[in-house]
N, C-alpha and C positions, 0 to 999 in steps of 0.2 A: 569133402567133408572133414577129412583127417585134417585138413591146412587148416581146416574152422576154425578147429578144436585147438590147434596149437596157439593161435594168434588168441583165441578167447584168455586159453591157460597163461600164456604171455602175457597179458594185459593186465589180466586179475595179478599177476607176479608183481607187477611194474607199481600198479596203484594199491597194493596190497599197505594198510596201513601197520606199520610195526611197532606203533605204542602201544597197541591189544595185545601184544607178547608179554608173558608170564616173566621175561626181561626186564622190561620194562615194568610190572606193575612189584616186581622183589625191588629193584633199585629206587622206586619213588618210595616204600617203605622206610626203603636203609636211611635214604635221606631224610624224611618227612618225620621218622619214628623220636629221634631228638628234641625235636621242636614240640612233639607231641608231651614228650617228658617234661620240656619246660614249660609249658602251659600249663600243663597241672598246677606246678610249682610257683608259677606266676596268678593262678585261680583263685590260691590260699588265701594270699597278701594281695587281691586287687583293689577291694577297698581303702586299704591303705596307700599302695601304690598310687590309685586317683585324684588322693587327696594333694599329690605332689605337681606345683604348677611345670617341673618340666618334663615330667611325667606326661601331663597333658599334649603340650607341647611337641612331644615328639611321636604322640600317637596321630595327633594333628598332621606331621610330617609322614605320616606314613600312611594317613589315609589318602596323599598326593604323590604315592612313591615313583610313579609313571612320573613326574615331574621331574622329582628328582635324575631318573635314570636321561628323562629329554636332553637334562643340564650336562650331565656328564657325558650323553655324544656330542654335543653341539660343543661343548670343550676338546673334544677330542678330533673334532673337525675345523674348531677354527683357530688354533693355535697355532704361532708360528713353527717354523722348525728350528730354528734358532732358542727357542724357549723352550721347546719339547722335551721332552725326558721319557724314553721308551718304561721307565721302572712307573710312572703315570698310567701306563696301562695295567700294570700289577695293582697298584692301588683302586682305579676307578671298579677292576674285578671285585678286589675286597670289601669295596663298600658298598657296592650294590646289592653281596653275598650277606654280608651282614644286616643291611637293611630291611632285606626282604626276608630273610628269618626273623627277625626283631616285628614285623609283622604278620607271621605267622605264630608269634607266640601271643601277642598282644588280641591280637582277633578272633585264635583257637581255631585255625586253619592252617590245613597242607600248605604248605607253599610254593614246594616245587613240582612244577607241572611236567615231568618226565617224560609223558607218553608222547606230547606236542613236538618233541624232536624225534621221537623214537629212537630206536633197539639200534642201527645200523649207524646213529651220529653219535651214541656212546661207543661202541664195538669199536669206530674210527678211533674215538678219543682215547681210549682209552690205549689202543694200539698205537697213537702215538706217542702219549707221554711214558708207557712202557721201555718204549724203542731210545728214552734214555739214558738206561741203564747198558747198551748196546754200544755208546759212545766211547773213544778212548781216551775222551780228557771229561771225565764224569761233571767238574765245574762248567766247563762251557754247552753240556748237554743240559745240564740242569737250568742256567739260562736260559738258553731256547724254549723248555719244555715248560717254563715258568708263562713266557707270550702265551703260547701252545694253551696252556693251561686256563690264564686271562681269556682267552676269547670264548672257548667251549663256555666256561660260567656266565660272561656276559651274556651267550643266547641262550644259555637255560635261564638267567634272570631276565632276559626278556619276553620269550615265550610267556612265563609266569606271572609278569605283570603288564602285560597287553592282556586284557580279557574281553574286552570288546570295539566296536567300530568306533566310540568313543576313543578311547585309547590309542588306538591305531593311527587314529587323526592328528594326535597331539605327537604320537613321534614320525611321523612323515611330515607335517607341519615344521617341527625341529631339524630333519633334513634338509628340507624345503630353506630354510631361513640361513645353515649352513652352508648351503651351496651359492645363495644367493652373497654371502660373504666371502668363499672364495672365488667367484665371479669376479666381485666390486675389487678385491684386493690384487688376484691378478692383471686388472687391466690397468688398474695404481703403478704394477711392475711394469706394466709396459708402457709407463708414460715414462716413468722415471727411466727407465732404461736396464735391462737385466745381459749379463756380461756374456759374452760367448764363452761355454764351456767346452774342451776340447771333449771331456771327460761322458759328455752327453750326445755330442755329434762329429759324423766324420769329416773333418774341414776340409780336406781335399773335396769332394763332391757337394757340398753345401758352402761354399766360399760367397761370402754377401749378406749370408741369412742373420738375422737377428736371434738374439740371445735366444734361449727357450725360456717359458713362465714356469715357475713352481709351485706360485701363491704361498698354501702355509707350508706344504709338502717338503718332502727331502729332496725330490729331482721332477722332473717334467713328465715323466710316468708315471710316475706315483700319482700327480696328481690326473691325469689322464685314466688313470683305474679308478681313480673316486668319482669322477665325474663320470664316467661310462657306466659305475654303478650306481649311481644317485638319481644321474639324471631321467632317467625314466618316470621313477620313482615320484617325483616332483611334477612333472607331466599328468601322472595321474591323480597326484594333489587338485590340480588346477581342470581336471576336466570334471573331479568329484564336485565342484563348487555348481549353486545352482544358478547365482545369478552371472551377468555376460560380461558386469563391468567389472566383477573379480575375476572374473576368466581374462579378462585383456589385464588387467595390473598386474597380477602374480606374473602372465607372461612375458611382460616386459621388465620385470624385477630380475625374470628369469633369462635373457638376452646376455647379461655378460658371463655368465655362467659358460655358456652355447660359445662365445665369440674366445674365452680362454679357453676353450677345448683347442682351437684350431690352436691358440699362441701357443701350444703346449711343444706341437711338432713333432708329438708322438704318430706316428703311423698307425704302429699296433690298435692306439688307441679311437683313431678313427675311424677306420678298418671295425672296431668294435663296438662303434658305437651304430656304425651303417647298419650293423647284423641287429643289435639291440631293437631298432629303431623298424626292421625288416621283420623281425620275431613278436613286437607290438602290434605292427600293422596286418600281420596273417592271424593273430590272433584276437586280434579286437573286431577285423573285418577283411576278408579276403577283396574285396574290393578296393580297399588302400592300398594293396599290393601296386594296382597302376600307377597311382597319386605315388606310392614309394619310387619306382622305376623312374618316372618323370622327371622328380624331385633331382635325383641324384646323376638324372644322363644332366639337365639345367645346371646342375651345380657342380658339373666336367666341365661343361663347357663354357661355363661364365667365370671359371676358376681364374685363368691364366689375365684375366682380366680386372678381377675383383680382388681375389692375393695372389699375386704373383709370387708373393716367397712361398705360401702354401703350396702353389704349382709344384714350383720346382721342387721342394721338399716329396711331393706326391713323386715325383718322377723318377726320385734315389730307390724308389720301391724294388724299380725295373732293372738297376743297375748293377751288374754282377761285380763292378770295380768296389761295392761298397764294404770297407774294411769290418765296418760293422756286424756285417751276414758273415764276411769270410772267419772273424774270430767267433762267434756263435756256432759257428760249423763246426769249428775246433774243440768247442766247447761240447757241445751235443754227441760228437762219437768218443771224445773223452771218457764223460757221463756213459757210455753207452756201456766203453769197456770195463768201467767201473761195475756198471750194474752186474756186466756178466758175472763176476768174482763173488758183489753180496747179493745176489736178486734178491734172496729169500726175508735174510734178516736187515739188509743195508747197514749202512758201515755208522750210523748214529747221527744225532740231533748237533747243531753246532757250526757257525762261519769257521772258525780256528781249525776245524774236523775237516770240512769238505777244503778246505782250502790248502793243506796238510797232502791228504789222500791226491786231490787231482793235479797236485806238484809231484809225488812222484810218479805219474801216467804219463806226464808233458809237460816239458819247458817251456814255460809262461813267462821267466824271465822274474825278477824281482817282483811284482803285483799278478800273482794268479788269480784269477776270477774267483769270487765269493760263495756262487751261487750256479746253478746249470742252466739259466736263463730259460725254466721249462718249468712249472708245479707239475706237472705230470713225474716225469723225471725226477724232479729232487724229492719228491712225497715215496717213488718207489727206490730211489739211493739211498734215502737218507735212514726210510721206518722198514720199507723190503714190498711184497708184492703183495702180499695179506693187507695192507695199509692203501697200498694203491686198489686193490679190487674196493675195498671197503669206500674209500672215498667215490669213486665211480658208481656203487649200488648207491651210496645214500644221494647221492645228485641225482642220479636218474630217476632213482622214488622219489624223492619230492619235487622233481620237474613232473613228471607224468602224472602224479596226484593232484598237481596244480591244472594241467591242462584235462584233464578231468572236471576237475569240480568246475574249469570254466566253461565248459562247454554244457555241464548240467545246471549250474547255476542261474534263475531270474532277477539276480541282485547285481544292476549295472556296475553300481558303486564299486562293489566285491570283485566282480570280473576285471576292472580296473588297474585295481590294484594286485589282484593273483598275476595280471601278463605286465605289467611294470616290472614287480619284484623280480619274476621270472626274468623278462628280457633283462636286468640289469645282471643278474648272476649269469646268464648265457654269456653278455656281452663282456665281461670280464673275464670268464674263462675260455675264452676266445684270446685275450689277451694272453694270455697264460701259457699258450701255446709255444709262444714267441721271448717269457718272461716270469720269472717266480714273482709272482705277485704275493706271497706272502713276506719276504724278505723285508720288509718296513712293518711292524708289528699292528702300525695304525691302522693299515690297509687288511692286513688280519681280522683285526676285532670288528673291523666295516663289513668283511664279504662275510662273516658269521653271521652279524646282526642279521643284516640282510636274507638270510636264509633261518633265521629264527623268524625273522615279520614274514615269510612265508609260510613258515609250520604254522604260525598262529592264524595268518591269513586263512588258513585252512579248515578253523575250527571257529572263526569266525559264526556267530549265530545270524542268519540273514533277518530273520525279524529285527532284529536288535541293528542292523545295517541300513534299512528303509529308514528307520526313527531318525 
């Protein structure tokens, strides 16, 4: 009886929503209460202001803001990295910021939807852009905390302009379209030929192998993260559809996407995409679980035959000679002793910072590591343990609120989409274990999104999802 009672109390803990905190509903104020001031002000002079054609015009623009925001991931996903500019992601935050206030004054509407993230992804946020003032070189925390900064507002601007399965549609659509771009683009590289980087594999134990793919990405992980968190995502685009011969075109649209995962020759990221693909399958139908096991004993054993380089690349897994595990290992109890020293507050925000601190722990030699090759790790080194608990509650509530509402849910469509999003955020922080996947800011403002189209998925209205 007593165990009942705890696992009930447990549960209720876990799916407990914390936008209903009096947190949350003083911060939608703080935020909302401006916009409210300039409505009024904009109430006075509307007739007037109407009469102006690009007045019109941009109220036009902003009764398609979902559009807008479509445009600025799908740039954010298919640009090279040669063209890239991480200060891009500063910007696309601020116009989204401004846009969507510019239509909450124009419409005489809240606009920020606070509660859709809740009380525990501001508490994080704010815990870590705090934790830049904790840094010792204040300009290069300030940096950091600026990405840090861009991505939190990008998922409160999307939260906020996703309001229904409509919406939802056009930005998993814009993923969908993304991905199928970095597909087409990486298997371009690997016609043309992509160079061996020492910098990305260990040559001694991969001697033969072909270059690894990047597409628009900075390295062949990166884009291995994007693809382990998209691809799901895109799957449940194409299963949403009703008729069969968009079910087989989108599929095969979506083929090279699947075929540069492998050119990627990320491990981590196969490895995480299996679980993804494992976490779909138990949650859309415990019965695929066979169809899953099958799949993947079939595609051991056809490997050594079908890619051979992929074989062998699977087989460095096993190998204890790989230099790669052995500096990660060095890396990881480095990090470890570090944390001892700052658990609490960590030593601040910043590559110049962590790369500073774990030269004087170990001789790395001229090029110290960047980063702890761990989000776990470098979230509790970097903000302290108050940052790390915070992040681990806010995944867990809205992993657990998701696998909630899908098990209560009669809305196929919804169910779909709730274990996509989820599988692809598992499947990346499965990565993560092995690699800071924030490190690339692009991959940042991707695994937020991601987990804002989950908060939103959540609040999704199912009538309005049948339509």
């Amino acid at each position: 009886m007593k165990d009942s009672l705890f696992l009930n109390a447990w549960s209720k803990c876990l799916t407990f929503d914390f936008g209903t905190t009096g947190f949350c509903r003083v911060l939608t104020f703080l935020l909302n209460k401006p916009i409210a001031i300039w409505t009024k002000g904009y109430e006075r002079y509307r007739s007037t202001f109407s009469k102006s054609f690009f007045i019109r015009c941009f109220e036009w623009l902003l009764d398609r803001l979902v559009y807008v925001n479509c445009g600025l991931l799908l740039l954010l996903l298919i640009t090279p990295h040669h063209y890239w500019n991480n200060v891009y992601c500063v910007l696309i935050a601020a116009m989204m910021t401004v846009l969507l206030a510019f239509r909450g004054i124009f419409k005489g509407e809240s606009p920020f939807r606070v509660n859709r993230l809740g009380m525990l992804f501001f508490l994080f946020a704010t815990y870590i852009v705090a934790s830049i003032f904790f840094t010792q070189d204040l300009m290069v925390g300030v940096r950091q905390g600026l990405f840090y900064f861009s991505s939190f507002l990008i998922a409160l601007n999307l939260v906020s302009s996703v309001k229904d399965m409509e919406d939802m549609k056009k930005v998993m659509g814009t993923l969908f379209i993304g991905c199928v771009f970095i597909g087409l683009y990486g298997v371009y590289q690997s016609i043309v030929g992509v160079p061996f980087e020492i910098a990305f594999t260990d040559l001694e134990i991969n001697e033969g192998l072909p270059g690894r793919v990047f597409s628009t990405m900075e390295n062949p992980n990166n884009l291995a993260e994007v693809l382990t968190l998209l691809l799901p995502l895109c799957i449940a685009l194409i299963l949403n559809l009703k008729k069969v011969r968009y079910q087989l075109l989108l599929s095969c649209m979506l083929l090279p996407a699947l075929y540069v995962l492998l050119l990627t020759g990320s491990r981590s990221g196969w490895g995480a995409f299996a679980v993804a693909v494992f976490v779909c399958a138990l949650l859309k139908d415990k019965r695929l679980l066979l169809a899953f096991i099958f799949c993947a004993v079939l595609a051991f054993i056809s490997l050594p035959t079908v890619s051979p380089s992929t074989y062998k690349r699977v087989r460095t897994i096993f190998n204890k000679e790989d230099n790669s595990k052995k500096y990660r290992n060095i890396i990881y109890k480095t990090t470890k002793a570090m944390i001892r020293e700052n658990y609490f507050l960590g030593i601040g925000q910043g590559v110049t910072n962590f790369t500073r601190n774990i030269a004087n722990h170990y001789d790395f030699g001229p090029k110290p590591p960047v980063h702890s090759h761990n989000i776990y790790l470098q979230i509790w080194l970097e903000s302290g343990v108050i940052a790390l608990a915070l992040f681990i509650l806010y995944i867990l509530n809205l992993m657990a609120r998701a696998i909630y509402l899908r098990i209560k849910t009669t809305n196929e469509k919804q169910a779909n989409i709730l274990i996509a999003l989820l599988s692809g955020i598992v499947g990346i922080l499965v990565i993560g274990i092995v690699d800071y996947i924030w490190f690339y800011p692009r991959i940042m403002i991707l695994f937020f999104s991601i987990c804002a189209l989950l908060s939103s998925a959540l609040y999704l209205d199912q009538e309005k999802g049948e339509k």
